[in-house]
N, C-alpha and C positions, 0 to 999 in steps of 0.2 A: 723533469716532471712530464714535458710531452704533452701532444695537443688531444684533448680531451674531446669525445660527443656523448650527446643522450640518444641511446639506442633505443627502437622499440622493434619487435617483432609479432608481426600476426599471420594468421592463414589467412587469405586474401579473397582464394577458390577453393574448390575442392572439385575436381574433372573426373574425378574415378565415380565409381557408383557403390551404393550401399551410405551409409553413416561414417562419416568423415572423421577423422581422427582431431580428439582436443588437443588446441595447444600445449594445456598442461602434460600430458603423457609426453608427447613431443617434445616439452621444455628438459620434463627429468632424463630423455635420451640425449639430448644435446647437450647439455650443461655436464653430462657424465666424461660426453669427447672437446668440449671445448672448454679449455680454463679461462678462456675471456668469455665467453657467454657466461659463466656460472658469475662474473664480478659484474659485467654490464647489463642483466637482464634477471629480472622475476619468474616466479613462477609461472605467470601468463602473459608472457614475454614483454611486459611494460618492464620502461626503463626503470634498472635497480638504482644508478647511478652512471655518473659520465666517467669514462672509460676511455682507453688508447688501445683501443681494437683494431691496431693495424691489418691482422691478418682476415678479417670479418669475411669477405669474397670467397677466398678459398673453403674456411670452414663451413657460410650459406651453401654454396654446390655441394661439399658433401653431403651436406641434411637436404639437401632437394634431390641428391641423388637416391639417398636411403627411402624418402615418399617422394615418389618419381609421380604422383597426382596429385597434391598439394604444392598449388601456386604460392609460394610465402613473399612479402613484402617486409622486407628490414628498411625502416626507415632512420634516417639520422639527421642530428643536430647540432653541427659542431659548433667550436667556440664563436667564430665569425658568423656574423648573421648574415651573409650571401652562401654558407653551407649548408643548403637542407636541401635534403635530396631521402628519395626514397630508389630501394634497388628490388625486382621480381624476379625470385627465381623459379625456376620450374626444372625439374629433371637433370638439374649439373646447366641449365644455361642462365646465363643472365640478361636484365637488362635495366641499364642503369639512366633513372630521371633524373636530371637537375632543375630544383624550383627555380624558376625564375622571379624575380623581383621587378613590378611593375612599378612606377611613376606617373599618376593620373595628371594629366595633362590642365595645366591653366586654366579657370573657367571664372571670369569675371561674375559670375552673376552668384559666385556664393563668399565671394568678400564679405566679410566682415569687421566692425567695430570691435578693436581691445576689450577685454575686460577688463 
């Protein structure tokens, strides 16, 4: 079966000038070269379903190579709730966030009685 995330993808920026190109134009270019984009993502690149889109990196660079001024942001959500992470690509480069997971710290003064 393989480990599964909820993908999403959006344009993030747009750095070139003039009117910016929709996701959806962009979606029916991509989903024509990639067979995991066309099973993991919609037509306005919300998650279609969770998917094992190993190769995701390589196929992002190509689509930011192709609109080399279109900041895109693939974000993900894997099975494990310490994977969510979103990745920016711009022009064939990357760069990859990991969310981090905070633990608010002790604080006596919001104790509370059970219900």
């Amino acid at each position: 079966m393989g480990y599964r995330t909820e993908y999403y993808l959006e344009i993030y920026k747009y750095m070139g000038e003039g009117t910016p190109p929709r996701i959806e134009d962009i979606m029916i270019d991509f989903q024509s070269q990639s067979e995991d984009a066309k099973y993991a993502l919609e037509k306005d690149g919300a998650c279609l379903r969770e998917w094992g889109w190993y190769d995701h990196e390589n196929d992002m660079i190509g689509l930011s190579t192709k609109y080399p001024e279109v900041v895109f942001r693939l974000s993900g959500f894997g099975e494990e709730c310490a994977d969510t992470w979103a990745d920016y690509y711009l022009n064939g480069k990357v760069q990859h966030c990991l969310a981090t997971l905070v633990m608010l710290p002790f604080d006596p003064d919001k104790l509370q009685e059970p219900k």
